[in-house]
N, C-alpha and C positions, 0 to 999 in steps of 0.2 A: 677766258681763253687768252693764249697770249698772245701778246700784239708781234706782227710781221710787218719788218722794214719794206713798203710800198715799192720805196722807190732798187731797193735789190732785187725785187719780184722782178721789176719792170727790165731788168735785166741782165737776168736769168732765163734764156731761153726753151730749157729744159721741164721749168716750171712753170710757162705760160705754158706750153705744149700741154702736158698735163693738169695744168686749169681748164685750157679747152677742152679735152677730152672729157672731163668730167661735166663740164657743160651737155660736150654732146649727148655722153650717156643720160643723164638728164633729160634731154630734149624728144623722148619719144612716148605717146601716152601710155603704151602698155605699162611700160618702166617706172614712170608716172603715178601710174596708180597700185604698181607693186610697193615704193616706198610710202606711199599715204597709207596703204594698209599696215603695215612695219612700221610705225608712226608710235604709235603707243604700244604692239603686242606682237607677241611671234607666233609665227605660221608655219605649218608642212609645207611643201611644194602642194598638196594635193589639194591643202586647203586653199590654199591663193588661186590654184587652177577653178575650184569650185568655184569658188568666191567671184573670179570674173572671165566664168563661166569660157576657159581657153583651155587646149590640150595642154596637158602636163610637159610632151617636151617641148613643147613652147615657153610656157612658165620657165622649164630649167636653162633654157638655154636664153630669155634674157636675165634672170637668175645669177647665169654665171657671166655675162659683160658686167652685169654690177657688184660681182663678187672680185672680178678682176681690177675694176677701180677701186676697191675695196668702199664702196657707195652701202652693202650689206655683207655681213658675217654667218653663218652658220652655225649649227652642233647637231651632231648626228645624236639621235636615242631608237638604239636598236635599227629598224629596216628605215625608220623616219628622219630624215632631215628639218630640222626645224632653223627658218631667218630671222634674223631682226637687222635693223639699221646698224649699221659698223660701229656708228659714235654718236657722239654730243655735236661734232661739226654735221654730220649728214643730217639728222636731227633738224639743225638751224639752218640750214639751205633750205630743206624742203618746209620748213615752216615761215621763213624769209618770203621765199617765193610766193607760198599761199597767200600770207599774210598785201605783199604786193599788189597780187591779182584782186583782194579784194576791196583793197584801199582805192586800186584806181580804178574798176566797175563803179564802184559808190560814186565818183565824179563824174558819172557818165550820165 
């Protein structure tokens, strides 16, 4: 990955706004556990809905706040929409994060 100048982050306010945001979309467990499953393999809407057992427009509709953070991507095949993770950065957040939680349960 390429490295980003910290300290122009720090002030750019346009691009903390949008770090937060991506935090927040982040921060809810349905969402949560849409990207763990998009982790390694892609999914229909109907299948993610199956999978953790929620109405479909529910699925689509946080589906699409983390389509708008560009957090996952898309491709239609025929009536099915199938997701995965946007990128290699979304990827390493949500594997970051895991990785996190488990490192400091274990000190517990």
């Amino acid at each position: 990955m390429a490295e980003v100048d910290l300290k122009k982050a720090f002030n750019n306010e346009e691009m903390i706004m949008r770090m937060a945001e991506i935090f927040r979309m982040m921060g809810d467990v349905t969402r949560i556990k849409i990207l763990l499953l998009l982790f390694d393999k892609e999914y229909s809407v109907r299948e993610i809905s199956n999978l953790l057992n929620l109405k479909i427009s529910g699925i689509s509709h946080q589906l699409r706040l983390l389509r708008s953070m560009r957090l996952v991507r898309y491709r239609r095949r025929g009536r099915n929409v199938y997701y995965t993770l946007h990128d290699e950065h979304v990827r390493a957040l949500v594997k970051l994060a895991c990785e996190h939680v488990s490192k400091c349960e274990a000190l517990i």
